[in-house]
C-alpha positions in Angstrom: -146.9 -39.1 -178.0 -144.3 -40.9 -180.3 -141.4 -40.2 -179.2 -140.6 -38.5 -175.8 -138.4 -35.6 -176.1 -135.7 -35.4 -173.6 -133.2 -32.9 -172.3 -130.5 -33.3 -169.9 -129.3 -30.4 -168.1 -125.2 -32.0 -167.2 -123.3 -34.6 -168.7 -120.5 -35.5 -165.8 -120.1 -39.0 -165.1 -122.8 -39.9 -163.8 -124.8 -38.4 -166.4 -122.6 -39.8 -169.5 -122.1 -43.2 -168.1 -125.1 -44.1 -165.7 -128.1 -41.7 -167.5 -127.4 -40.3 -171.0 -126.0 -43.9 -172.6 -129.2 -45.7 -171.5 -131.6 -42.8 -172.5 -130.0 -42.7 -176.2 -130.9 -46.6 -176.1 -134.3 -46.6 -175.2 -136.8 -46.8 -178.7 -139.5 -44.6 -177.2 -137.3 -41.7 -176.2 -134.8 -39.2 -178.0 -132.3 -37.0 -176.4 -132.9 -33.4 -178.2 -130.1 -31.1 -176.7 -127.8 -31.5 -173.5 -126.8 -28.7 -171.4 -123.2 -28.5 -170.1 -121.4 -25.7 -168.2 -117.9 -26.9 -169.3 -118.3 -26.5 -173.3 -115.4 -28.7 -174.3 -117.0 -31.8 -172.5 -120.4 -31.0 -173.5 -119.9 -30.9 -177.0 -117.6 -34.2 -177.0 -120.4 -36.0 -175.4 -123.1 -34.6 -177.8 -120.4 -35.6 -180.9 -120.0 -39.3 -179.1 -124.3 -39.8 -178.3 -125.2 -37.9 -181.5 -127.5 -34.9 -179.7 -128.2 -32.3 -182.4 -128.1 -29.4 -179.9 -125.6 -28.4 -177.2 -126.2 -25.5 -174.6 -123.9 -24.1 -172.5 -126.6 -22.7 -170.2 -129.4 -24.7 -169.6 -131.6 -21.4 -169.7 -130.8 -21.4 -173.1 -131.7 -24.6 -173.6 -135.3 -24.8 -171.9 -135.9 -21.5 -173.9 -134.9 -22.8 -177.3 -136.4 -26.4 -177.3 -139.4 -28.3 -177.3 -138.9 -30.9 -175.0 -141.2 -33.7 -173.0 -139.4 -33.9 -169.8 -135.8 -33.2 -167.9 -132.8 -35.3 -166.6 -130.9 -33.3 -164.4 -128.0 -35.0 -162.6 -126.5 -32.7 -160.6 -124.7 -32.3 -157.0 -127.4 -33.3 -154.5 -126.1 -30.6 -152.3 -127.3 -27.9 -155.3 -130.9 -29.0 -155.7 -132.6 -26.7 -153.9 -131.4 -24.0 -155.9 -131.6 -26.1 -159.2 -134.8 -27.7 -159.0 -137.4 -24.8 -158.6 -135.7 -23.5 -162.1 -136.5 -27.1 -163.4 -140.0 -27.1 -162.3 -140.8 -24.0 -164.2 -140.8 -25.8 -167.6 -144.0 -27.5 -166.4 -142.6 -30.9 -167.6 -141.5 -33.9 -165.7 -137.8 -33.4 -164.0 -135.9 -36.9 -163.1 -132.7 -36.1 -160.7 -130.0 -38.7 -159.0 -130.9 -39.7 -155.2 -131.1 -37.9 -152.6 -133.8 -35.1 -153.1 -131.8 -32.9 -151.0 -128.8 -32.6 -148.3 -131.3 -31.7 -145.5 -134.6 -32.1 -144.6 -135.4 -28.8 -144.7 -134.5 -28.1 -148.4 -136.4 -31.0 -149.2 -139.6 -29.9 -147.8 -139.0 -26.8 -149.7 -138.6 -28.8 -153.1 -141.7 -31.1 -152.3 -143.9 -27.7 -152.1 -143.0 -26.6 -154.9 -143.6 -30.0 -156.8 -146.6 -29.3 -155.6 -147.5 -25.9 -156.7 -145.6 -26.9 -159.9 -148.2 -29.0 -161.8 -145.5 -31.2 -162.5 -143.8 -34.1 -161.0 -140.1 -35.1 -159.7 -139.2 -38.7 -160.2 -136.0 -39.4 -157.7 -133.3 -42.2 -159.2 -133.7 -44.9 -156.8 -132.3 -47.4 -159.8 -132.4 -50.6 -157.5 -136.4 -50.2 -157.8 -136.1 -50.7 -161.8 -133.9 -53.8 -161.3 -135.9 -57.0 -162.6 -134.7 -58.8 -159.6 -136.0 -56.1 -156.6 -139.5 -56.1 -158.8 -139.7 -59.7 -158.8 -138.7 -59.9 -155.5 -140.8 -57.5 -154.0 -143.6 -59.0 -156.1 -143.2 -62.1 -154.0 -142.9 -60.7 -150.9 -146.9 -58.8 -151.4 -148.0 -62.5 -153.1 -147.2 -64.2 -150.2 -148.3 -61.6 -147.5 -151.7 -62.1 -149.1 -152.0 -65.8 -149.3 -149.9 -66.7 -146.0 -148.4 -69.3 -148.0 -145.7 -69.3 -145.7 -146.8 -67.4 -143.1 -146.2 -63.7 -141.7 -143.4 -61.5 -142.9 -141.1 -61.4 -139.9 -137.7 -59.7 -140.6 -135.7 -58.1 -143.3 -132.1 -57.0 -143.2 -130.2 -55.6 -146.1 -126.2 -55.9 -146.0 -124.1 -53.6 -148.0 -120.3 -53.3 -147.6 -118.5 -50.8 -149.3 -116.8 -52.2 -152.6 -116.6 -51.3 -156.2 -119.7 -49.8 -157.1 -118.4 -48.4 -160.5 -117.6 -51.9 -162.2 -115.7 -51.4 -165.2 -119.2 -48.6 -165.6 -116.5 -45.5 -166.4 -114.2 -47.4 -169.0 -116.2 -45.5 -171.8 -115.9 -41.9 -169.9 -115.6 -38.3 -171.8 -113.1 -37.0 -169.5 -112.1 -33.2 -169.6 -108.9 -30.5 -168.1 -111.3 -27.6 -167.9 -112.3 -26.7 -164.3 -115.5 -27.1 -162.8 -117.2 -23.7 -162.2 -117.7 -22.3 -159.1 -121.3 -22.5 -158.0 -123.9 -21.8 -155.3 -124.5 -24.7 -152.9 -127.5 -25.4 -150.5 -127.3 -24.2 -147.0 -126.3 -26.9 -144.6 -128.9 -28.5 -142.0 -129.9 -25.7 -139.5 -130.8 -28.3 -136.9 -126.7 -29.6 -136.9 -123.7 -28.8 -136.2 -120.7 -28.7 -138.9 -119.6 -32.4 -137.9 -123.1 -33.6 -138.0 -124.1 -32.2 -141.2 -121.0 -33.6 -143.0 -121.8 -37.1 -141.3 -125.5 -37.0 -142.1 -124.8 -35.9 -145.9 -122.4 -38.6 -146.1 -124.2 -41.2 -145.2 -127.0 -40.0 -147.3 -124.7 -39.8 -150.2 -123.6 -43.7 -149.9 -126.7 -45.4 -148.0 -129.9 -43.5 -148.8 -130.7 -46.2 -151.6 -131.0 -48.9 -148.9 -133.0 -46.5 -146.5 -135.3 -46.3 -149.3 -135.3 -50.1 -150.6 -135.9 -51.2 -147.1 -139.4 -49.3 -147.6 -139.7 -50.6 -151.0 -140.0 -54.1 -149.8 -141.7 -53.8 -146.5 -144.5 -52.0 -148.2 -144.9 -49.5 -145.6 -143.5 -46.9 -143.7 -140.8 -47.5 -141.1 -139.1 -45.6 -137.9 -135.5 -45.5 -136.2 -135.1 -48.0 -132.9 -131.8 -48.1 -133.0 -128.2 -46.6 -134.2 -125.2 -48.5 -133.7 -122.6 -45.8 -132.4 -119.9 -47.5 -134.7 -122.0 -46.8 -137.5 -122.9 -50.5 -138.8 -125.9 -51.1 -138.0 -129.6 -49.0 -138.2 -132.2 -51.0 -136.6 -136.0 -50.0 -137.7 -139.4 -51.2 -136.9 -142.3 -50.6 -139.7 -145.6 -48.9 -139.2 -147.1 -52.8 -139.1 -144.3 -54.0 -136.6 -141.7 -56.1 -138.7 -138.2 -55.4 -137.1 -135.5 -54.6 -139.9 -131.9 -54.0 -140.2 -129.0 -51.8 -142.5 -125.9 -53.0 -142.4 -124.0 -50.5 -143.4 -120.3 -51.7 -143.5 -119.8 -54.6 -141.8 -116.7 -55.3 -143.8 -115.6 -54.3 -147.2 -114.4 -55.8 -150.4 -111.9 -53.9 -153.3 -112.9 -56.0 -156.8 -116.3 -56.6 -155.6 -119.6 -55.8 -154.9 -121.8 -58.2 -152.3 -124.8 -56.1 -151.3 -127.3 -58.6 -150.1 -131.3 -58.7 -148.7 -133.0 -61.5 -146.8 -136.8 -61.1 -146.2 -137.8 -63.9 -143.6 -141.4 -65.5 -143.3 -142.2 -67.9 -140.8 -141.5 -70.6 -143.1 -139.4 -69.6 -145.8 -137.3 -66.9 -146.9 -136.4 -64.3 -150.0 -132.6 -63.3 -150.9 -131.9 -61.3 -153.0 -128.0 -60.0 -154.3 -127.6 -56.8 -156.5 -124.9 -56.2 -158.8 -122.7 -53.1 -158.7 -125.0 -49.9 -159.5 -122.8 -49.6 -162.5 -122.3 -53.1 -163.9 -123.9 -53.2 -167.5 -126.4 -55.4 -168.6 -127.1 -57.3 -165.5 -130.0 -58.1 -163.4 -129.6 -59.1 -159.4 -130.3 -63.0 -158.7 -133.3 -64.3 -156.4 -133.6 -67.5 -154.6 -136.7 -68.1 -152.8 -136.9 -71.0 -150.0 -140.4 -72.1 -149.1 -140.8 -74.8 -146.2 -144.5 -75.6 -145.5 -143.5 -78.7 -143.5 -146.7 -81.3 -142.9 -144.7 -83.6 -144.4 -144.2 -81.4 -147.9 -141.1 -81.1 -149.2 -139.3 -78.3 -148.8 -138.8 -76.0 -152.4 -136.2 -73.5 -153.7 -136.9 -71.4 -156.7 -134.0 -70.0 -158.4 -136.1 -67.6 -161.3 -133.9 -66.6 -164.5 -134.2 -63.2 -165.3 -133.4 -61.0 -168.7 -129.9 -59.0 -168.5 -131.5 -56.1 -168.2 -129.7 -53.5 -166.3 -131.2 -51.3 -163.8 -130.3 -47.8 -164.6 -131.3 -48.6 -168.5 -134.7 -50.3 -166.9 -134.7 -46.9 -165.1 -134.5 -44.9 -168.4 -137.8 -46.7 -169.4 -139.6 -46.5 -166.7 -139.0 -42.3 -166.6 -140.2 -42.4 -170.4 -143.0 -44.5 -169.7 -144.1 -42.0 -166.7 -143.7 -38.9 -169.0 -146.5 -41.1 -171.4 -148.8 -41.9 -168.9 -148.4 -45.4 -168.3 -146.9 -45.8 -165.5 -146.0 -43.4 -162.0 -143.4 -42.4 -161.4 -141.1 -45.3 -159.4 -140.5 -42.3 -156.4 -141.7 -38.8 -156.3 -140.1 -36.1 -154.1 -142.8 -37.2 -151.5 -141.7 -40.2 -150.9 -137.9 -39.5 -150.8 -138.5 -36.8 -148.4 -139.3 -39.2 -145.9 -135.8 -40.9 -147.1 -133.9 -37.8 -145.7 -135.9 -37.8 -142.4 -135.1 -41.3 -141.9 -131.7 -40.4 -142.5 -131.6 -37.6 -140.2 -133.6 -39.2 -137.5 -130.6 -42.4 -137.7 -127.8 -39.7 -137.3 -129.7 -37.9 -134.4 -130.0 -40.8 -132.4 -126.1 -42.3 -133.7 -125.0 -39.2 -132.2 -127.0 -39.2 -128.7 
């Protein structure tokens, strides 16, 4: 295909100012119609992003377009009523993390991918960012060579702070009141405190239960849950012990999450910027000691400005085409939510 022809079914604020402004940039894709419950908002933004079409309903839209695939960034807490009306187009459906608020409804959207013919690819942005691919690029190189021995530890730190950046200054804003709606049961395996705990914390840290995975390069189980709520300690399927660090302090103007992946004899950082800083990359530094009398090397790599949630746009577009898979499927971030689930279960024992 030329072009790929994409739809997006809501244009809130995360879909104006983290999805749609990327997707209108990217040369291989064009935005064909948006589909908005509130009307005055959904025709500003198609004015602002020049979208021929605008739908109220999104029915209306799938049944009067010809399109090559769907962004549909809604509630998480409304995908599994949303999604299996998605997957009936037969085309490829890309929604904001989490894939669902329980465990359950997930397993009920992964068999329906399944049955679909289609594919769900799960906005995990930090994946697209140039700095996590080079980074986690390094981390398989050198597990292969042993250049600096074993892999022996990772720990991700990520204090609350201002994720949004300056990323909102450009916001369609509206009066008109959001609709009431049908929302996902809760988990049936918590109670009402539990539930709102566990879909919290999958809210705010499910993108650093699923980057720990992303760099170990394997699957991973709970050992421990700090009862305060800092700290998740996990072991992977291989043995390499890894931390979250969920909040061990905050920050107001800034945003400091932060990974360290140890070997024996050297180490990988790596910093990301605020999910919605434009036109910025994270930073890795790479220490490599091989001692025998060597001298000791840091590698500081300068990487494009290329944000991660535009990166993200292109790597959708280039799964649509074929050339790529998708960065996570609904697979995948099913075992996010189990993760997530098992971490609360044991926080609360």
């Amino acid at each position: 295909m030329d072009k790929v022809r994409i739809v997006f079914v809501g244009v809130g604020n995360m879909g104006q100012c983290a999805h749609l402004k990327n997707y209108v940039l990217v040369p291989q894709c064009e935005v064909v119609a948006i589909a908005e419950l509130r009307e005055n908002l959904g025709r500003e933004v198609a004015r602002r992003y020049e979208i021929p079409r605008f739908y109220k309903d999104y029915k209306d839209m799938f049944n009067s377009e010809d399109f090559d695939g769907i962004v549909a960034v809604q509630p998480f807490t409304r995908h599994g009523i949303l999604i299996p009306e998605l997957l009936k187009t037969k085309v490829p459906v890309f929604i904001e993390k989490p894939l669902a608020s329980s465990v359950e409804v997930g397993e009920k959207i992964v068999s329906l991918v399944k049955d679909s013919g289609t594919w769900i690819m799960v906005g995990y942005h930090k994946r697209s960012d140039l700095a996590t691919i080079y980074a986690r690029s390094k981390i398989e190189e050198f597990k292969v060579s042993g250049e600096i021995g074993r892999l022996k530890y990772i720990r991700i730190t990520m204090p609350p702070g201002d994720w949004i950046a300056g990323g909102f200054n450009d916001l369609i804003k509206t009066d008109e009141p959001y609709p009431a709606l049908e929302y996902d049961p809760p988990a049936k395996d918590m109670d009402q405190k539990t539930y709102k705990e566990y879909a919290d914390f999958v809210n705010y840290y499910i993108h650093q239960v699923n980057l720990l995975r992303y760099l170990l390069g394997e699957p991973y189980r709970v050992k421990y849950a700090d009862p305060s709520g800092i700290v998740m300690a996990v072991e992977s399927e291989s043995g390499v012990p890894g931390i979250i660090e969920m909040s061990p302090y905050s920050t107001t103007i800034d945003w400091q999450e932060s990974v360290l992946v140890t070997f024996e004899y050297g180490y990988i950082k790596l910093s990301l910027p605020a999910p919605l800083a434009y036109n910025r990359a994270g930073k890795v530094e790479i220490f490599k000691d091989p001692g025998k009398g060597k001298t000791p090397e840091t590698i500081i790599p300068q990487l494009p400005w290329v944000h991660a949630m535009y990166n993200q746009a292109v790597n959708f577009v280039r799964a649509i085409k074929g050339e790529i898979k998708p960065l996570c499927d609904a697979e995948e971030a099913l075992e996010d939510l189990k993760i997530a689930r098992d971490y609360i279960m044991l926080k609360e024992s």
